[in-house]
Structure formats: C-alpha cells, structure tokens
C-alpha positions in Angstrom: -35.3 -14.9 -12.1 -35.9 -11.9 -14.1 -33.5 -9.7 -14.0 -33.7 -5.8 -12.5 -34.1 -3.0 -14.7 -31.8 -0.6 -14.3 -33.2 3.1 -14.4 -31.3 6.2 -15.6 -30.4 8.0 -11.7 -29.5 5.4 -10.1 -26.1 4.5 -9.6 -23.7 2.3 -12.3 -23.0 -0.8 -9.8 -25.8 -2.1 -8.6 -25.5 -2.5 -4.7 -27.3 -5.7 -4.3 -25.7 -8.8 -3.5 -26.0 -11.1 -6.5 -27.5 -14.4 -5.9 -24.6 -16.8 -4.5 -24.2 -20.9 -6.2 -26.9 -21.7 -8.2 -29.6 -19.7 -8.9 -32.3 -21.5 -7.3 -29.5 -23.0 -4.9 -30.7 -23.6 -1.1 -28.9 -24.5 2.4 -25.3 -25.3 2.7 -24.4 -24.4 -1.5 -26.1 -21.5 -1.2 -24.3 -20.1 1.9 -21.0 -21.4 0.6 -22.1 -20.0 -2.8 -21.1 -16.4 -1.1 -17.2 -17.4 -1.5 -17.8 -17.2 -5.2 -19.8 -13.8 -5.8 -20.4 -12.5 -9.2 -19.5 -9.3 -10.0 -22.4 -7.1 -10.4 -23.0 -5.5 -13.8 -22.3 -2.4 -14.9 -25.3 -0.3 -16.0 -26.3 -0.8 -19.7 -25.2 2.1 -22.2 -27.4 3.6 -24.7 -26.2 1.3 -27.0 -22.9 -1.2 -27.8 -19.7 0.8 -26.4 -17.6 1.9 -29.7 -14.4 0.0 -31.0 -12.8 3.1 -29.9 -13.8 3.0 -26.2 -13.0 -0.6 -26.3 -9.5 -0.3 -28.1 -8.6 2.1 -25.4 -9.7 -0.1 -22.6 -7.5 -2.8 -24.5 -4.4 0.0 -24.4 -4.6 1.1 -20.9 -4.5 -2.6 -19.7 -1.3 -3.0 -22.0 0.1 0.0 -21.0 -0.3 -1.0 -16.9 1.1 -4.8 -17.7 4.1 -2.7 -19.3 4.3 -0.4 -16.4 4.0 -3.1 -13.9 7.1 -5.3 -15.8 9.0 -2.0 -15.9 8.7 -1.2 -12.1 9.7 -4.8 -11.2 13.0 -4.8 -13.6 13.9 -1.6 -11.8 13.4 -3.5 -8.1 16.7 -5.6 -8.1 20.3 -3.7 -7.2 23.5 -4.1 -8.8 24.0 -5.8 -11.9 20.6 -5.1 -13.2 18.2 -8.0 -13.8 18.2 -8.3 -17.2 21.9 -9.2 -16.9 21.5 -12.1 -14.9 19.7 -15.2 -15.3 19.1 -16.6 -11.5 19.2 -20.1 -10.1 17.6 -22.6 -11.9 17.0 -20.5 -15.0 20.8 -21.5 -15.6 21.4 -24.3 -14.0 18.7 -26.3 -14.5 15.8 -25.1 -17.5 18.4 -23.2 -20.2 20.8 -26.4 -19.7 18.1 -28.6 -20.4 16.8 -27.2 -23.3 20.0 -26.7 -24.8 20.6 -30.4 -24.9 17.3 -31.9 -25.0 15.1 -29.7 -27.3 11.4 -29.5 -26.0 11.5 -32.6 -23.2 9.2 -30.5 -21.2 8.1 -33.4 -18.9 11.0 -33.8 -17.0 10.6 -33.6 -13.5 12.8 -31.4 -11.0 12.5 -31.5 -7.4 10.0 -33.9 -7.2 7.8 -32.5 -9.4 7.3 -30.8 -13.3 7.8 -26.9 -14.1 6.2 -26.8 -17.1 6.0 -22.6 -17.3 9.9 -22.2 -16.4 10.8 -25.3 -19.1 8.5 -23.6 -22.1 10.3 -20.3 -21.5 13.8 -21.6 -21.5 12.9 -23.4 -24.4 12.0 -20.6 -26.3 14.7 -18.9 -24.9 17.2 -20.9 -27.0 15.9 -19.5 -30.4 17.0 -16.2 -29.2 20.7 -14.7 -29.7 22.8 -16.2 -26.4 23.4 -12.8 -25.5 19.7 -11.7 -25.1 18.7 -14.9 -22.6 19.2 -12.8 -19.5 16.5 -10.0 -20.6 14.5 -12.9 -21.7 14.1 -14.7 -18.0 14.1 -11.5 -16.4 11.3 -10.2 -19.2 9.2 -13.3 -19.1 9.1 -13.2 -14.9 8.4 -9.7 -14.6 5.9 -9.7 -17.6 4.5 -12.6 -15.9 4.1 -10.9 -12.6 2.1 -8.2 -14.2 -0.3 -10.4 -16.0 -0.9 -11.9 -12.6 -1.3 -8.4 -11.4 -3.8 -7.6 -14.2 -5.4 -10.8 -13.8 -6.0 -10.0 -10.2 -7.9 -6.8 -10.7 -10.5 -8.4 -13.1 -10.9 -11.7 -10.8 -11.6 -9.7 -7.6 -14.0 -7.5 -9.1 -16.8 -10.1 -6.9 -15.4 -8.9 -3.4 -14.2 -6.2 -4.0 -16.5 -3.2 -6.0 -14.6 -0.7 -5.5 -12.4 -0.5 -9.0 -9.6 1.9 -7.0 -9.4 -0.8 -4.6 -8.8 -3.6 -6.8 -6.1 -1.2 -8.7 -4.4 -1.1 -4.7 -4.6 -4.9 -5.1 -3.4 -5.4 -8.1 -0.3 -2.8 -7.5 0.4 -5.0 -4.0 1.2 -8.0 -6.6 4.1 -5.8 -8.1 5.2 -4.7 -5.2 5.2 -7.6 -3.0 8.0 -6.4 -0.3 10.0 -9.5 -0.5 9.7 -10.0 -4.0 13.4 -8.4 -4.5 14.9 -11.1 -1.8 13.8 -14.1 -4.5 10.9 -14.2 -7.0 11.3 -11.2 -8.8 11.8 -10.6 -12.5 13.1 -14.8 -12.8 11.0 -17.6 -15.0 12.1 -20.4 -11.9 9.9 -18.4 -9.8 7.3 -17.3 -12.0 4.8 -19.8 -10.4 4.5 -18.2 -7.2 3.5 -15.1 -9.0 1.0 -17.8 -10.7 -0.6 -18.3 -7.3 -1.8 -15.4 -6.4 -3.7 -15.1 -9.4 -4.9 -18.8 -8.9 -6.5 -17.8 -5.8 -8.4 -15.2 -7.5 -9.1 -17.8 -10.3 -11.1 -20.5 -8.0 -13.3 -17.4 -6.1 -14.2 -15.9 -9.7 -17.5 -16.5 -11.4 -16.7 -14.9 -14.8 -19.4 -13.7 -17.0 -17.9 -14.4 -20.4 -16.8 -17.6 -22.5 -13.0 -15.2 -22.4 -13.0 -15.3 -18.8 -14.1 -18.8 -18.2 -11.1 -19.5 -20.8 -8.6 -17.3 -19.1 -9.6 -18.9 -15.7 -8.9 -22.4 -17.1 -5.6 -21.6 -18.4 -4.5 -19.9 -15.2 -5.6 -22.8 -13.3 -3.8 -25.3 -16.2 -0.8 -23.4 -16.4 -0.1 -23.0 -12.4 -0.8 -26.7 -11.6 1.5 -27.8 -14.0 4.5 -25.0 -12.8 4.2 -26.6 -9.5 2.9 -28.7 -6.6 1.8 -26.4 -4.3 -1.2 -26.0 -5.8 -2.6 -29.2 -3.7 -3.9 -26.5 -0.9 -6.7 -25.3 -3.8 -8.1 -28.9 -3.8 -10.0 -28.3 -0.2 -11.5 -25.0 -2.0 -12.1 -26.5 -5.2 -14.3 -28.9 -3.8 -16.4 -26.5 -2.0 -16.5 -24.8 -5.3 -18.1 -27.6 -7.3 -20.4 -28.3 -3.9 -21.3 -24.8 -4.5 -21.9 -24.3 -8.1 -23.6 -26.9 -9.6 -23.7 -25.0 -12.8 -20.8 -26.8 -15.6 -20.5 -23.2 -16.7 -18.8 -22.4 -13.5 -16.0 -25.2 -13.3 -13.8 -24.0 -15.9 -10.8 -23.4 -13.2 -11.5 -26.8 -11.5 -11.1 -28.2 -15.0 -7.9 -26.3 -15.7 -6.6 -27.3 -12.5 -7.4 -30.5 -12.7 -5.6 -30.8 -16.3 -2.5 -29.5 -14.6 -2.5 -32.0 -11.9 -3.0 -34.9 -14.5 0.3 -33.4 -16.2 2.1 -33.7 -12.8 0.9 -36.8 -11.0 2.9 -39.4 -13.0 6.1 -37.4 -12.2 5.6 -36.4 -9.5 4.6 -40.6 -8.2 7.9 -41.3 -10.3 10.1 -39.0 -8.4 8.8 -39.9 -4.9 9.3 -44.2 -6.1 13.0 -43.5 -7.2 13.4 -41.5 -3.6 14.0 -38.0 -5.0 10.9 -36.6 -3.4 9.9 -34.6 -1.2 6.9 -36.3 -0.2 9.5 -39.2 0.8 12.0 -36.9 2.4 14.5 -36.0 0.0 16.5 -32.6 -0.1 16.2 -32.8 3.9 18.5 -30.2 5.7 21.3 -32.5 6.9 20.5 -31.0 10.3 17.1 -33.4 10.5 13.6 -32.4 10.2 13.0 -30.9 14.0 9.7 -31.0 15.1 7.6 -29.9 11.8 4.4 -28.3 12.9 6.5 -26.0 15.7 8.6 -24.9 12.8 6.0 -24.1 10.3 4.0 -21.9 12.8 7.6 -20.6 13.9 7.6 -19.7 10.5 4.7 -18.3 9.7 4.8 -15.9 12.9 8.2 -15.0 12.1 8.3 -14.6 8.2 5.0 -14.1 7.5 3.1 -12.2 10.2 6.1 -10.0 11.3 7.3 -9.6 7.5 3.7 -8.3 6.5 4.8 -4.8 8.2 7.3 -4.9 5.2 10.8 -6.3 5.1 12.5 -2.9 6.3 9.9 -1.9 8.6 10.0 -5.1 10.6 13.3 -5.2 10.6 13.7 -1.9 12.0 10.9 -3.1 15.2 12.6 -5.9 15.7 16.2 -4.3 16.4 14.3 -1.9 18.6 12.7 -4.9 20.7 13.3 -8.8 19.8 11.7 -11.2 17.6 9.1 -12.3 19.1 8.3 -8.9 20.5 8.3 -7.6 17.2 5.8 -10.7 15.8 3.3 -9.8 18.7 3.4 -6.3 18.0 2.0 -6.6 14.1 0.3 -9.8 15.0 -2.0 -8.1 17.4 -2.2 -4.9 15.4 -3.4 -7.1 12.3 -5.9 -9.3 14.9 -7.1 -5.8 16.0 -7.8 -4.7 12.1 -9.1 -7.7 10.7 -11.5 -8.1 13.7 -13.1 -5.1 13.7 -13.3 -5.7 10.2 -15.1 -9.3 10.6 -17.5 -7.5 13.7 -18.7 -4.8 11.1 -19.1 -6.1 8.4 -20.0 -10.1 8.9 -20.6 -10.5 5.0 -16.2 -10.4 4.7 -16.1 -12.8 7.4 -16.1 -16.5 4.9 -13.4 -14.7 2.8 -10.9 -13.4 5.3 -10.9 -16.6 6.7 -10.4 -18.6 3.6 -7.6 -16.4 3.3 -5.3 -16.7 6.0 -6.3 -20.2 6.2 -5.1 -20.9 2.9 -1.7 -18.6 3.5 -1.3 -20.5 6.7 -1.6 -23.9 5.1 0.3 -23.1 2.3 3.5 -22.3 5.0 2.6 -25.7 6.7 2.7 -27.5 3.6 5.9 -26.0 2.4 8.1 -26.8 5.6 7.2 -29.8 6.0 8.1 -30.7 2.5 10.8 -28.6 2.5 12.0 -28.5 5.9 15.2 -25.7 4.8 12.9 -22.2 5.9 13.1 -23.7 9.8 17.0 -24.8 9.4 18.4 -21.9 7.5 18.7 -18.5 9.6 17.0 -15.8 7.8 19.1 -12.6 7.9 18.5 -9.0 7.0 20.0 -9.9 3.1 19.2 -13.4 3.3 16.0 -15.4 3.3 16.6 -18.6 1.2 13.0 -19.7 1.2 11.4 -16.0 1.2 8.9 -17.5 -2.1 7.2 -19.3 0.6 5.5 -16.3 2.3 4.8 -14.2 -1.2 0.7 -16.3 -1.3 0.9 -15.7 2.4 1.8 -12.0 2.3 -0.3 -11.3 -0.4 -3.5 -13.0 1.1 -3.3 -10.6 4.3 -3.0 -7.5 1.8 -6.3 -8.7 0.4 -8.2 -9.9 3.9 -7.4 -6.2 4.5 -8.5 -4.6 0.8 -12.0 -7.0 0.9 -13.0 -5.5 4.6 -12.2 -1.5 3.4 -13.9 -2.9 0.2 -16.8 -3.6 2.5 -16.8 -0.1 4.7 -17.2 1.7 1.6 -20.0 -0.6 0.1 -21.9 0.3 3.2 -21.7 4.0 2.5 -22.4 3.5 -1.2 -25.8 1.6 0.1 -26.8 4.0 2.5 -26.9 6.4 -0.2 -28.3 4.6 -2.6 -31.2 4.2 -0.3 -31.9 7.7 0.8 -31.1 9.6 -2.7 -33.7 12.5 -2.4 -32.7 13.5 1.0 -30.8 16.6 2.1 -27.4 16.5 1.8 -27.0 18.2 4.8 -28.8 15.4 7.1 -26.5 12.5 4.9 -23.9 12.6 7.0 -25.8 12.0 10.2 -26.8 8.6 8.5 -24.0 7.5 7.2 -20.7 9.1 8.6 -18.1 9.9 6.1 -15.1 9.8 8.8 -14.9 5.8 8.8 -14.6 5.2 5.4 -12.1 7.8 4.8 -10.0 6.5 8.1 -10.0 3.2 6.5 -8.7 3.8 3.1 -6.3 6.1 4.5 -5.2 3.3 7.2 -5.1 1.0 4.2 -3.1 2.9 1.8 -0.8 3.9 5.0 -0.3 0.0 5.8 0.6 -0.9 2.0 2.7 1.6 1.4 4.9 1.7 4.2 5.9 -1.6 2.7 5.9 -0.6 -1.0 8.4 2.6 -0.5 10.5 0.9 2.1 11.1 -2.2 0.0 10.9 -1.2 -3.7 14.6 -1.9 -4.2 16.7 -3.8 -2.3 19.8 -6.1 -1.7 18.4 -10.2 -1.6 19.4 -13.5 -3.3 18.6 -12.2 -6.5 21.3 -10.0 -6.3 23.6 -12.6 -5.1 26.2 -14.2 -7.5 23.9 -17.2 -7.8 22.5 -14.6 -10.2 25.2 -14.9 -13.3 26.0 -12.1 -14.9 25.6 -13.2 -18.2 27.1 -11.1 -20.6 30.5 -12.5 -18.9 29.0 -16.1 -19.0 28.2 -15.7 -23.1 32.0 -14.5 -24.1 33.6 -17.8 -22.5 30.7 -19.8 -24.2 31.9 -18.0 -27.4 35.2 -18.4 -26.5 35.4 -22.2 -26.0 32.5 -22.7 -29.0 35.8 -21.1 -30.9 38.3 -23.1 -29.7 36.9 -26.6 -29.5 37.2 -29.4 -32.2 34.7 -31.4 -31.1 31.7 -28.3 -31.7 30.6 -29.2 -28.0 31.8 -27.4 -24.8 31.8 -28.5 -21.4 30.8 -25.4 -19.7 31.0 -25.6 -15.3 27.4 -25.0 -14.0 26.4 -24.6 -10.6 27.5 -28.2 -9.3 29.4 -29.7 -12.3 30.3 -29.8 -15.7 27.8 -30.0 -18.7 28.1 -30.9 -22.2 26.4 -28.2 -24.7 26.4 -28.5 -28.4 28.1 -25.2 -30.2 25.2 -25.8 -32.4 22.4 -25.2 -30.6 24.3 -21.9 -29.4 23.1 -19.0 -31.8 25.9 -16.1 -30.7 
C-alpha cells in the first residue's frame, strides 16, 4: 500500500482511518482489527526535529510524571504519606526482604508480587528512616508513569492530544484512589492495569514502544493475577494481527504469567488459594454472581459520579435510587454516544465489559467487597473498582474523542468554503456541549475527592518515623544483634544488620 503524501495546507493528523489488523487483512481480523487502531502520523517536518525540540519533549513529560507523583502525595490526610508505609508494604514485602534478601518468588495470597517485592527490596539499601518516602514515592511515581503511559497508548482512539491529557489526569486523580491504592508499592499494580489495557489496544510504531509495551505487559502479569481477564482480548489480538511485530504485549504478558503459574498452582495445592477458597469471609460465600453485580451497581456504577458526589445522592434518596440515577444518566451518554458515532461502539463495549468482568472475577475470588459494609470512610476492597472506574472515564473520553473527529473531517473536506456557511454543515454547538459535559462529569469527581479521609489514612498506615526509633532502640539494646519487632499479626525476627539507621 503506498502510502499518502501529505501536502503542505492540509491539516497535521490525517483524518483517515488507518487500515485495521493486517494490512491486506479481510473478514472477521480485519473488523476486529478496529480494536487495535494505529495512531495516525503526524505530518512530516521539513526535515529531522532538532535535539533541542526533542530534549524538551523529553522534559515536559518528566516534568508531568513529577507533577502527577506530586499531586498524588498531597491526596492522603493526616500524617502525610511519605510517613507511613501502608499494609503490606510493612507487613509483608519490607519484612521479607529484610530477612530473606532478594527471594522475589515467593508467593502471597495465592499468587507472586513481583513489583511490590523488587521495591521493598531495594528499599532495604536505603537509610530505615527514608523507607516511608520510598513506598509512598515508588506508588505515586508509579501511578504517574501509568498516567504517562496512558496518554501515548491511546493516541489510536483518541486524536485529540487535549483529550488524552484529560485521560491521562483521570489516572491521577482516580476519586477513590485516596480510600486505598494511592501513593503505596502493595497497590501499585492496580495502577499497572490501567496502563495494561492501553497496552493490549496499542499498535506502537517504534522498536521503544513495542519494548515499553512488553514490559508493561511483563511487569503487571507478574504483580498480580487479575490480569487473567486480558487473556479473552489478547487472543482476539493475535486473531487480529497476524503481524509478529504487533505481539510484543501478548509476549510480555505471557512472560508474566509463566513467572506466576507455578506459584500460583502451588498455593492453590497446599489450600492457601483463592481459586480453592481460601481467605473466605467467615460469613460464607452468599450467592456469588448476585454479589458481584450488587457490587458493581453499588461501587462502581454509583461511585463513578465520584465518592462525595454519590454519597451526597444517596443521603438525599437511598441506594439503589441513587445507582439508577447515574446508571441511567451514564446509559443515556454512552448511548447516544454509540448511536452517533457507530465507529466507538467495539471499544466502549470492550470496556465496560472488561470493568465488569474484572468486578466478577474479583468477588468471587475474594468474596470480602460483598461481606464487608462499605461506609462513607471505609471501603476495604475499593482497588477493585479503580480498572472499573477508570474504563467508564475512557468509554466517555473515546465517544467526545469521536464528536470532535467528526467536525475535524467535515472541515477537512470542505476547506475552500466560506466560513460563514461552515457552520451550517457542521454545527459547532455539539462538540463544544460535549467537552464541556465531559470536563463537567470528571471534574466534579476530581475537586470533590482530591483529598480525603480512607484506609490509607487509617493506622494500618504506620507512622514510621515512630516505628524506626523502637527499631533503633531495641537494635541498641539487644545482645543477640536481632530484634523481634510485633508486626501486624505477630512477632518477627529481623537482623540489626540488615537495618542501616
């Protein structure tokens, strides 16, 4: 296929559709092909853009990763984040690489947490006092990777560049990120999905991409389970693309999954699985598939209005008054949406489907979102609806994406007439309306929730400066050089050591 010239007048982004799957694919690939769109390219310079151009570009995407990491250190009340090390940071990865330096295959929960393990272990080369800012850096710094990650991998659905900058900020400011995930390496991964659903609908254009892609997809496979649900959509990928070029996530993911299958078939044989019911609520599994959609109506649906916000509707009506009132406004949005504009209709629904699933999959593994009451400050399982959430934001962001790509074509097509008779062709009002609906929608969330009290502010978080003057203490006083410090559930042995203070 040769390609188009592009002529000097016309605009930057091409407007045309670029060929979906293969080239010269046909039938079912080809129409499944449109999942995975390559971004079209920007119009070639008069020559190579200078080191200078290119060292800024470098700088400005620093600068928002820094910016991003900032913003979510500042989201959590109280004792600030980089005081605390939360959950499992503590209890579980810091412990273990204290006494066993770089066993990084050891499974937890049922399965392995290879980014969470790595961190603590670096961790431990750091001063004692400074592990706090390190979890809470290394989350938040994560998150905003993810973010920037985000706004590259979209770039195929959605052209417009402001758009994918409103994406990539809804990553940062995920509304219930302060009640669990933010700014802590245990929760890291769930930031890691978001950008892994980016990852399988990418079709990068460079060897860099295709690399990043891969380690996104290694790197979240091997953090955590979950990512079974991208199996379904991986395969329709390879199906797809026939191309070996454009498998370089599948092969990531696929690394990852080797790296947790033999734990994760240990775990369930010795009966600490989920897959075989372990860590059941002592209150019994209930009826599973009533809970997960209980769940996803209630803490997904109703929670996309923002924490606050839904909060606030459902003290005004009840629950499932309050669930019916977003759920049909978001029906209402998303179907015009899919009535305008058919091309957005094979994404949205790959979207919600996938946030759906993923809500199905985790209760009935875990079965605590259904048995623990979720209240105004408390939502133990809240990491469960962040790929949900986020997936809704984007269903929303591809479809305005859409409106405006229809304007941009209409003008494309008509440049030499009047300006005067544009509008009668293409009316300026809608696109406008839906932006400004958009923007409205996220932001009500983002303002509302930036900073609030949640289980990361809960004394499950340890304040650590506290925490590192006993460990001195009893490093001082014992004549053994080990201390048995009281974490979480019980006692644990730590070498003085391996403790630099």
């Amino acid at each position: 296929m040769t390609p188009r010239t592009w002529r000097p007048g016309e605009p930057a982004e091409s407007t045309r559709e670029e060929p979906a799957g293969q080239d010269r694919a046909d039938g079912a690939p080809r129409v499944l092909g449109h999942l995975f769109p390559v971004a079209p390219a920007l119009a070639p310079a008069a020559g190579p853009r200078p080191w200078g151009w290119r060292a800024l570009a470098v700088a400005g995407q620093a600068a928002a990763v820094v910016l991003g990491a900032a913003l979510l250190l500042l989201r959590i009340p109280g004792i600030p984040s980089w005081d605390t090390i939360y959950a499992e940071d503590y209890s579980e990865f810091l412990i273990a690489a204290l006494q066993h330096p770089w066993h990084l295959f050891i499974q937890y929960n049922g399965y392995e947490q290879l980014l969470p393990r790595v961190v603590a272990q670096l961790v431990t080369y750091l001063p004692l006092a400074d592990a706090a800012k390190a979890f809470a850096c290394g989350g938040a710094l994560t998150a905003a990777l993810c973010a920037l990650f985000v706004f590259h991998a979209s770039a195929g659905h959605i052209r417009s560049a402001p758009l994918r900058a409103l994406l990539a900020a809804a990553v940062v400011l995920l509304p219930s990120a302060p009640m669990e995930i933010a700014d802590s390496t245990v929760d890291a991964p769930w930031y890691l999905l978001l950008a892994l659903f980016w990852a399988v609908l990418w079709r990068p254009r460079t060897r860099t991409g295709m690399a990043v892609a891969a380690v996104v997809g290694f790197v979240t496979a091997a953090s955590t389970s979950i990512v079974i649900v991208f199996a379904p959509l991986l395969a329709v990928r390879v199906f797809a693309l026939r191309r070996v070029r454009d498998q370089a996530v599948t092969a990531g993911w696929l690394a990852g999954c080797l790296v947790q299958l033999p734990l994760v078939v240990a775990a369930a044989a010795s009966g600490q699985s989920r897959l075989v019911g372990g860590q059941a609520p002592a209150s019994g599994r209930g009826d599973p598939l009533a809970d997960s959609l209980s769940f996803y109506l209630h803490d997904v649906v109703l929670r996309s209005a923002g924490w606050h916000l839904s909060w606030w509707l459902e003290s005004r009506t009840t629950q499932d008054w309050a669930t019916l009132i977003v759920g049909v406004a978001l029906a209402a949005a998303l179907g015009v949406i899919m009535a305008g504009r058919p091309q957005t209709r094979p994404f949205i629904a790959v979207a919600l489907l996938t946030g759906f699933v993923v809500t199905v999959l985790s209760v009935f593994l875990t079965p605590w979102p259904a048995a623990l009451p979720v209240t105004f400050h408390s939502e133990v399982e809240a990491r469960y609806t962040a790929l949900p959430l986020f997936l809704i934001d984007a269903a929303l962001v591809v479809g305005v994406d859409h409106v405006l790509r229809g304007r941009r074509a209409a003008t494309a097509r008509w440049p030499a007439l009047r300006p005067a008779l544009r509008p009668a062709l293409r009316p300026a009002l809608r696109p406008a309306l839906a932006v400004a609906a958009l923007v409205a929608f996220l932001a009500a969330g983002w303002v509302t929730d930036f900073r609030y009290q949640g289980l990361r502010s809960a004394p499950s978080a340890h304040q650590w400066s506290t925490v590192v003057a006993d460990w001195r203490h009893a490093c001082a006083a014992s004549p053994t050089g080990e201390i048995r410090a009281h974490v979480r559930y019980g006692y644990w042995t730590i070498p003085c050591d391996r403790l630099r203070f």
